[in-house]
C-alpha positions in Angstrom: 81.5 44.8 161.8 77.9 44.0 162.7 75.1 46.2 161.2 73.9 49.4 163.5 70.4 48.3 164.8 68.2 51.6 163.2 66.4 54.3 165.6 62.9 55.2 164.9 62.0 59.2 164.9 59.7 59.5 167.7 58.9 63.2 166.3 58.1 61.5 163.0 55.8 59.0 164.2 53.7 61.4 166.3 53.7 63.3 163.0 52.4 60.4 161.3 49.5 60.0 164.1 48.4 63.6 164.0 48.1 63.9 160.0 45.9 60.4 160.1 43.5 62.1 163.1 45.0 60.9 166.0 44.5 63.2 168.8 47.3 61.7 170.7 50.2 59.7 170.5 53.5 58.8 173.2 55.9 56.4 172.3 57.2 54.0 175.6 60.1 50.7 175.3 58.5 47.3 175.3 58.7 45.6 178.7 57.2 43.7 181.2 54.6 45.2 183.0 55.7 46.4 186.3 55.1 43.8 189.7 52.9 46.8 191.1 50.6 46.5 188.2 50.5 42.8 187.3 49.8 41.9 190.9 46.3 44.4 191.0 45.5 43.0 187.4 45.4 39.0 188.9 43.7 40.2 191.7 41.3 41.5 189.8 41.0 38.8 188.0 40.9 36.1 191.0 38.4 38.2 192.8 36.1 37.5 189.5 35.7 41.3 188.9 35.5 40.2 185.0 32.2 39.0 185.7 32.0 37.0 182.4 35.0 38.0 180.4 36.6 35.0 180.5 39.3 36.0 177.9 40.6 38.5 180.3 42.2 35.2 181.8 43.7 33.7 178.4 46.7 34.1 177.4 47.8 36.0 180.5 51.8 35.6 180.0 51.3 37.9 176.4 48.9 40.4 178.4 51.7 41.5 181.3 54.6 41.9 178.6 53.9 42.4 174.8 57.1 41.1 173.8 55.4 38.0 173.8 52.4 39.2 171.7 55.2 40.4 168.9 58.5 38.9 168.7 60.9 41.6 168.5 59.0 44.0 170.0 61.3 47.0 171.3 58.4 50.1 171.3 55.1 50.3 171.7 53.4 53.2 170.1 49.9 54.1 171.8 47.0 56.5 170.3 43.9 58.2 171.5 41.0 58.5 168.3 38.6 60.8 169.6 34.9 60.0 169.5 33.3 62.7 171.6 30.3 63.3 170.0 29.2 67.0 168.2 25.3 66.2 168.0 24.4 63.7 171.0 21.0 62.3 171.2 18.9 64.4 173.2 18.6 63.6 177.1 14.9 63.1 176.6 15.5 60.3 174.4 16.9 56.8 175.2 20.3 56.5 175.2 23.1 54.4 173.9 26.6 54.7 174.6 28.7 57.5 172.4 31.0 55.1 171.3 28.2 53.0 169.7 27.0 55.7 167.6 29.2 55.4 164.7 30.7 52.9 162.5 32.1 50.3 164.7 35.4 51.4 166.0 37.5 48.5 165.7 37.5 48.3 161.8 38.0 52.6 161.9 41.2 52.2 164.3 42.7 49.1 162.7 42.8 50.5 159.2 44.5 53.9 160.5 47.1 51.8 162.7 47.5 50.2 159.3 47.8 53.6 157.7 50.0 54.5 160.2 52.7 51.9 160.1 52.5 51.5 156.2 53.8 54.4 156.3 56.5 54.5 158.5 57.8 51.8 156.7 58.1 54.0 153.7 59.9 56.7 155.2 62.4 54.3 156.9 63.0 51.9 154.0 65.7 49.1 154.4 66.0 49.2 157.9 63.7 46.1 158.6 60.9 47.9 160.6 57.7 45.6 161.2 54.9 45.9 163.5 51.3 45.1 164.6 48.6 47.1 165.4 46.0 46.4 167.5 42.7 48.0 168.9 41.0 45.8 171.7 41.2 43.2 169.9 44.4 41.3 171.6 45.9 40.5 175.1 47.1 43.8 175.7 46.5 46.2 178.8 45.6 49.2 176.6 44.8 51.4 179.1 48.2 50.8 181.2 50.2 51.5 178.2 48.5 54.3 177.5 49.5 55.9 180.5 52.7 54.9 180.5 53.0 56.2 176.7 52.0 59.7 178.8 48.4 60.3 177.3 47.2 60.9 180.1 46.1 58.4 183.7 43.7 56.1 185.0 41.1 57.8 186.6 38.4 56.5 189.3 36.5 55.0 186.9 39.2 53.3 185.7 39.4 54.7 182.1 42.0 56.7 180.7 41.7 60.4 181.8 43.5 62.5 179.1 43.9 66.0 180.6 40.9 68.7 179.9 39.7 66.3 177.5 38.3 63.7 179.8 38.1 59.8 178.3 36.0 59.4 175.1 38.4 57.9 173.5 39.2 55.0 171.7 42.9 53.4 172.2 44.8 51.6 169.8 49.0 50.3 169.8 51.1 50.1 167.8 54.1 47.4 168.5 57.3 47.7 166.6 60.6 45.6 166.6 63.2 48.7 166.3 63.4 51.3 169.3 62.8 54.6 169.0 64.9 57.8 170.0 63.3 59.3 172.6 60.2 57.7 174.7 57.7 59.4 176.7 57.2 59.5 180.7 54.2 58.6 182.2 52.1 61.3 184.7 53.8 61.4 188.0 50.5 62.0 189.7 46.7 61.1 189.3 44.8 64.3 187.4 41.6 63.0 189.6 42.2 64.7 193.0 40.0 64.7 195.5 36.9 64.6 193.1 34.6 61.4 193.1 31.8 62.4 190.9 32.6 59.2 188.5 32.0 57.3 191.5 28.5 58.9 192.5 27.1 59.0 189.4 27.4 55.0 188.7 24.1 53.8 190.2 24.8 50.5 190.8 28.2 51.1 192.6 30.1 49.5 190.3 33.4 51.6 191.2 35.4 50.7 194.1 37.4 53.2 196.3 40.4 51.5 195.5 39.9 51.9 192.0 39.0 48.8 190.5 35.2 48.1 188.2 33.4 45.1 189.4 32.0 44.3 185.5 29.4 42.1 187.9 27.9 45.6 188.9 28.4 47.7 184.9 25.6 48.4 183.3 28.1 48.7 180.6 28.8 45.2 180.4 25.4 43.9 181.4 24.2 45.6 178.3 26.8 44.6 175.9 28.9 41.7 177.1 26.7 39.8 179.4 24.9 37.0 176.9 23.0 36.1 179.8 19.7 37.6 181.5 20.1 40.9 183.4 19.1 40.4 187.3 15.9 43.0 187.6 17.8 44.9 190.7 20.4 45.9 187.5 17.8 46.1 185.5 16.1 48.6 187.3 18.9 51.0 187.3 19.6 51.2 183.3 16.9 54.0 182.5 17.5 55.8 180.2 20.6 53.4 179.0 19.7 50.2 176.8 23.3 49.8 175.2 26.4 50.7 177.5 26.5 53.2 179.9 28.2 56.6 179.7 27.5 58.0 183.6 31.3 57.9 184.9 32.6 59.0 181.4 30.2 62.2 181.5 30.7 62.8 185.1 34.2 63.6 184.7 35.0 67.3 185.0 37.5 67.2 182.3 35.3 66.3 179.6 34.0 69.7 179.9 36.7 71.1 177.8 36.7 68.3 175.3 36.1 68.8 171.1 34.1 66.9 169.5 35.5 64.3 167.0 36.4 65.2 163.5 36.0 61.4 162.4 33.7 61.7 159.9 33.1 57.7 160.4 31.7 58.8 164.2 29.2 60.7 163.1 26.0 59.7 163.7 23.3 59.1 161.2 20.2 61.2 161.4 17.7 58.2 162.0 20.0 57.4 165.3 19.6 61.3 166.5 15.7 61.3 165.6 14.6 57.8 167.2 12.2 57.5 169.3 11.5 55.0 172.3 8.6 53.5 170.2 11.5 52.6 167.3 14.1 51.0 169.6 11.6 48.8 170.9 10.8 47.9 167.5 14.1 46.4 166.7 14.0 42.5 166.0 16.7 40.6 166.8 
């Protein structure tokens, strides 16, 4: 008789996530990523929208079904860390993205992943669970999976909108080779509306009406991907921003009712808060 394949406790791993400081968690089966969605991400692509990202083009087979990014893979687990900030830097100052202010996230959301399925494997010993996590730091449309994981949708800015919390967040997978025994639906409809205020407050357009970011236009990425010089029409338009750009994020109505972060590693230090203009233009290379 051949061995019973074991089922995962989707109530144990979103238990898991919230006791580590997630602030949310879905569970959804491994697939392919639907026609509907592959199709808008290689038109994105072929239309050169990631401006210089040029490993948003590798590997492309792994990045529409993660299956291929983990053999075995049967659910993908998908978290939201918060980093909403409880002390930003004051609006007279010069400004850097929130997610910049603390220790850099990718180390802080790879060791909890770790955390997190370190443990699941303890409290499901001997049924072969194994897994990898990842945190923007593989071919895989985080943001998709996020929303079909139910966290929340894409809004017009194109980041993940979780509702009355808005989108500073950082998003992280986990993908396991066992399923689980119940898997979370997506939103049936866009949390957006009619509202474009993401749209408006991006000054150099960089948000399309039919919802794609031209990285060409983002201050975001002229400021922290770009390796080459800024054009001075771009350039103009990043006061009070040096590094990233938070305009869409902020705009968006539902980060009105968001918490600030409880990460203790997001919190900024004092000489951040208190710089002055004079001291960022200090900096050496």
């Amino acid at each position: 008789m051949a061995e019973t394949e074991h089922i995962l406790s989707a109530t144990q791993i979103k238990a898991g996530a919230e006791s580590l400081g997630f602030y949310a968690c879905g569970l959804a089966p491994a697939g392919a990523i639907p026609a509907a969605h592959s199709a808008f991400f290689r038109q994105w692509t072929a239309q050169g929208c990631h401006a210089g990202m040029d490993y948003m083009t590798r590997h492309e087979e792994k990045r529409l079904d993660p299956r291929l990014l983990a053999e075995g893979c049967q659910t993908v687990v998908s978290v939201a860390l918060n980093y909403y900030p409880a002390t930003p830097i004051p609006p007279d100052r010069l400004q850097l993205s929130w997610y910049a202010y603390g220790q850099d996230y990718h180390d802080v959301m790879r060791a909890k992943l770790q955390s997190l399925l370190d443990m699941l494997k303890k409290q499901n010993p001997g049924t072969g669970l194994e897994g990898r996590a990842f945190c923007d730091t593989a071919p895989i449309l985080e943001r998709f999976w996020a929303w079909r994981c139910g966290l929340g949708w894409i809004g017009r800015h194109t980041q993940l909108v979780i509702p009355r919390c808005g989108s500073a967040f950082f998003l992280g997978e986990l993908l396991l080779n066992l399923p689980a025994d119940r898997y979370d639906e997506p939103l049936a409809v866009s949390g957006c509306g009619q509202c474009t205020r993401c749209r408006e407050a991006c000054p150099t357009h960089a948000l399309s009406p039919e919802g794609g970011l031209d990285a060409r236009l983002c201050l975001s990425y002229q400021t922290v991907e770009n390796r080459r010089d800024i054009t001075p029409a771009l350039a103009e338009k990043m006061y009070p921003y040096f590094y990233g750009c938070d305009r869409c994020l902020r705009a968006c109505p539902h980060l009105h009712n968001a918490s600030p972060s409880t990460e203790s590693a997001f919190t900024p230090r004092q000489e951040l808060l208190n710089a002055t203009e004079k001291d960022w233009m200090n900096l050496t290379v």
